[in-house]
C-alpha positions as CSV (number, residue, x, y, z in Angstrom):
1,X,-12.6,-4.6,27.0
2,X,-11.5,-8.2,27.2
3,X,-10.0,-9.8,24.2
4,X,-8.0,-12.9,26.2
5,X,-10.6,-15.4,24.7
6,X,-10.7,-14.5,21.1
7,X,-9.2,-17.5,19.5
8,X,-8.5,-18.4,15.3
9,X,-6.9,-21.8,14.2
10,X,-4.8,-21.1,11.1
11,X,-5.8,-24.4,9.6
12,X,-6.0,-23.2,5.6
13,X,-2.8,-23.6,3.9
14,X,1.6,-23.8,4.0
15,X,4.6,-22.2,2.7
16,X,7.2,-24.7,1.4
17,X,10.4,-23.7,0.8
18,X,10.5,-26.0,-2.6
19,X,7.2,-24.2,-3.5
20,X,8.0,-20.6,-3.6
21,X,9.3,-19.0,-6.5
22,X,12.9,-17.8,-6.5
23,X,11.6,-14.1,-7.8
24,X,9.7,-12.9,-4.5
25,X,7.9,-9.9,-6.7
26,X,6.4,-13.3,-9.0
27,X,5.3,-15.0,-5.6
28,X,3.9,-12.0,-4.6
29,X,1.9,-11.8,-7.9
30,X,0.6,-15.4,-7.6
31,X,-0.4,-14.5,-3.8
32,X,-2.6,-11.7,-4.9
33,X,-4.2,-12.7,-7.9
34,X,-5.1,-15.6,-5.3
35,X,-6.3,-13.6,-3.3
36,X,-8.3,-11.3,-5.4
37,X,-10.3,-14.2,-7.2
38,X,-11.9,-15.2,-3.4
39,X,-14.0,-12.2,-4.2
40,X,-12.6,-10.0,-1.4
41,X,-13.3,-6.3,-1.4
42,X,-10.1,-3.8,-1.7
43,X,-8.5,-6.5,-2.2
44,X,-5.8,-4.2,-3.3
45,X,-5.3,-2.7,-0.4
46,X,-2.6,-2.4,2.1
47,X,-1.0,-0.7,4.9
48,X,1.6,1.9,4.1
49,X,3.9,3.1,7.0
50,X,6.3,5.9,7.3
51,X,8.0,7.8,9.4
52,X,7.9,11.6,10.5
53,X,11.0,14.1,11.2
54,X,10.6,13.8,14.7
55,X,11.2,10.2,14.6
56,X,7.0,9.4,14.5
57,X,5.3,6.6,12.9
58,X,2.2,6.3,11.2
59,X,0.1,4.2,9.2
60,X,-2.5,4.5,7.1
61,X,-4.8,2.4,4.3
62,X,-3.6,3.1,0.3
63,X,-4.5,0.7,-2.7
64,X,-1.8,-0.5,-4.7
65,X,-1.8,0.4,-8.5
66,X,0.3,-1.0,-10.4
67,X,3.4,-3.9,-9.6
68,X,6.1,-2.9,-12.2
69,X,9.8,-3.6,-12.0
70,X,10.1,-4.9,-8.5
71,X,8.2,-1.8,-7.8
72,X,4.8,-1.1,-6.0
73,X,3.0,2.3,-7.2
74,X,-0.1,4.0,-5.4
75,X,-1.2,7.5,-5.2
76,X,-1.7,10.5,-2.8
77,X,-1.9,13.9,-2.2
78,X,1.9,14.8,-1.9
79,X,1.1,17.1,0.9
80,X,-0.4,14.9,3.2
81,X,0.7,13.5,6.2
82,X,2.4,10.4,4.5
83,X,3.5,12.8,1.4
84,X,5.5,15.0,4.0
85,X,6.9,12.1,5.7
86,X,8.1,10.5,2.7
87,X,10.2,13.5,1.7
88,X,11.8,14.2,4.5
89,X,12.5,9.9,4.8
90,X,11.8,8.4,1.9
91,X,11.6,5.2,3.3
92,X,8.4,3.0,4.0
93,X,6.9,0.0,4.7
94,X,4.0,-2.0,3.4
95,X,2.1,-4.6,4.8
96,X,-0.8,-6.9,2.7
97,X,-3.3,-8.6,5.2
98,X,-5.0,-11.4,3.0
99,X,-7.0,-12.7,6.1
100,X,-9.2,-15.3,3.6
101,X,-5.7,-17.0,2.8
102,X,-4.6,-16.4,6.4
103,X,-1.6,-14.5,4.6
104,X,0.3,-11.8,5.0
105,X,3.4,-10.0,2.9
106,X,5.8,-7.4,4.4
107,X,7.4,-5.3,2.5
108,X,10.1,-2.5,2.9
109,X,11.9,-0.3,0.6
110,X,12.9,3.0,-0.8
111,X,10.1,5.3,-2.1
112,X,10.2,8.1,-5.0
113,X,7.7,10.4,-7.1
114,X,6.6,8.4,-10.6
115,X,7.1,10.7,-13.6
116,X,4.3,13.5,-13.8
117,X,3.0,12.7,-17.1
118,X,2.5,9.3,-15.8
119,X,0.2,10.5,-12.4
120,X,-1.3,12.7,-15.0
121,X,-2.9,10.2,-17.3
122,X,-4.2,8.3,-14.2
123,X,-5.6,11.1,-12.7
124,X,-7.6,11.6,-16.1
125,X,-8.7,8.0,-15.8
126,X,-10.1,8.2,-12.5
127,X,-14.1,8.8,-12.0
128,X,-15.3,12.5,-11.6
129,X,-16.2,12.0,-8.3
130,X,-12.9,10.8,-7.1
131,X,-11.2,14.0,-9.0
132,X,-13.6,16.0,-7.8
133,X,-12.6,14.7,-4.3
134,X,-8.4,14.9,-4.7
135,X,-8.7,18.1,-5.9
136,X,-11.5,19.9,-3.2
137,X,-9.5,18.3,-0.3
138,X,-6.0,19.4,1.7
139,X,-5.7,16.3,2.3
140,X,-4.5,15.7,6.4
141,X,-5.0,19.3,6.6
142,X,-7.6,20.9,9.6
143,X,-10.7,21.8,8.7
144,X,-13.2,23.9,10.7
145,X,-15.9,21.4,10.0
146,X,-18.1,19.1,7.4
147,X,-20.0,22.0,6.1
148,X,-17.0,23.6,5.0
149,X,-15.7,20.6,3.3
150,X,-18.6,20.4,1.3
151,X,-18.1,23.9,0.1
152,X,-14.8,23.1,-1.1
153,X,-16.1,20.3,-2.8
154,X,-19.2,22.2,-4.3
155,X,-16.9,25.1,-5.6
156,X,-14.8,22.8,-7.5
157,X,-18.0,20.4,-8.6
158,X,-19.0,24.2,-10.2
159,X,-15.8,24.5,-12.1
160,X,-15.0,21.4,-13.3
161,X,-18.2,19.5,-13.7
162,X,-16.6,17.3,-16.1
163,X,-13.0,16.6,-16.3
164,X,-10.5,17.9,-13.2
165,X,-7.1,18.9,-14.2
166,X,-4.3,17.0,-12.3
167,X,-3.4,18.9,-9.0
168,X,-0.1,19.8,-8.9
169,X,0.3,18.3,-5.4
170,X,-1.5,15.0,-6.1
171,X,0.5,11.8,-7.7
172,X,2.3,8.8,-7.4
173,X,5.1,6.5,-5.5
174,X,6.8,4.1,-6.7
175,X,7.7,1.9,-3.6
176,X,11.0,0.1,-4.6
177,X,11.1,-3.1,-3.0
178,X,14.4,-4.1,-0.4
179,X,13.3,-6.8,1.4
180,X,10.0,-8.7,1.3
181,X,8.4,-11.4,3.6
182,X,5.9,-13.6,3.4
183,X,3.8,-14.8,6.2
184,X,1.6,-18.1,6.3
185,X,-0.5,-18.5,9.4
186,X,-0.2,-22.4,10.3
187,X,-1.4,-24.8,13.1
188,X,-0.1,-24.2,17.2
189,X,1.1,-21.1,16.1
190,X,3.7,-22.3,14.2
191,X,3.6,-20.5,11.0
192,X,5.6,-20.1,7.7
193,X,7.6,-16.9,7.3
194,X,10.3,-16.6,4.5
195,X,12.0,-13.5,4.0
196,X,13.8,-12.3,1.0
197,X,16.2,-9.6,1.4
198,X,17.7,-8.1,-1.9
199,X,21.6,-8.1,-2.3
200,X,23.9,-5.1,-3.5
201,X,23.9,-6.6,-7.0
202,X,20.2,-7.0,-7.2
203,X,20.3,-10.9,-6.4
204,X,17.9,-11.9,-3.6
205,X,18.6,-14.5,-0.8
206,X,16.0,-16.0,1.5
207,X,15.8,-17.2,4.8
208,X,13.3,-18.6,6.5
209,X,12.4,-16.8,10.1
210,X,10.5,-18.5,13.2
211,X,7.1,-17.7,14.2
């Protein structure tokens, strides 16, 4: 399949250096409450890469949480794929396509586990059906097929028809954030991208990058 003549003009807006905050994590607020009020759906979520032992990468779909403390915090299963990875490398990347704004924001940074009583009042604030859900499934685990999926979800519908108890293995990261960039798609291919990197002492420089 051909793709060559697929063509987009990023016509919409521009990234001036005078008109970005000097706190990245306060840009990145404006970008997204921007971004959420054009009505998009998941307008939360993002791409969140890691890498495997054996030097793999993978990415996957999560939806951010909560922004606290120069920190970004979703939620998994910590023994799937991307749980694994992270604690063997707890490093990872995140990446926010905003395509309505013709935006983007790249983000990379150290990852750890959020306190437990925290994931557990969330997990108590989630719908049934999305308990019911983290705890029937292995998650990234085999299965032999859909049947039996719906077996472990019917078995746990049965014991906890109305309030799930947090799963030991499910809970949050908190994605701490080293070096963020962010992307502004602009006429003859010539788009904004300024980077800030934080410093040792928690000051952040910028730098603006070529297309």
């Amino acid at each position: 399949m051909a793709l060559h003549d697929d063509r987009k003009e990023y016509l919409k807006k521009s990234l001036d250096d005078q008109g970005l905050h000097d706190d990245p994590m306060v840009q990145f607020g404006l970008w997204l409450q921007e971004y959420r009020e054009t009505g998009a759906e998941d307008s939360t979520a993002f791409a969140i890469s890691t890498v495997s032992s054996n030097g793999d990468p993978d990415s996957r779909i999560v939806l951010l949480k909560e922004v606290r403390d120069e920190q970004l915090v979703f939620f998994t299963n910590y023994n799937s794929k991307k749980g694994r990875d992270l604690n063997k490398n707890p490093r990872a990347h995140a990446l926010f396509f905003w395509s309505n704004l013709e935006r983007q924001v790249r983000i990379l940074g150290s990852v750890v586990r959020i306190p437990r009583d925290e994931s557990e009042r969330y997990f108590a604030s989630r719908p049934i059906k999305s308990q019911w859900g983290a705890a029937a499934s292995q998650q990234s685990e085999p299965i032999s097929n859909r049947a039996a999926m719906d077996d472990q979800l019917r078995l746990t519908q049965e014991a906890y028809p109305t309030q799930v108890p947090c799963p030991p293995d499910w809970g949050g990261f908190a994605l701490s954030v080293d070096r963020i960039e962010f992307w502004q798609g602009r006429d003859s291919r010539m788009h904004d991208r300024i980077r800030f990197n934080r410093e040792p002492l928690g000051e952040w420089t910028t730098e603006r990058l070529q297309p």
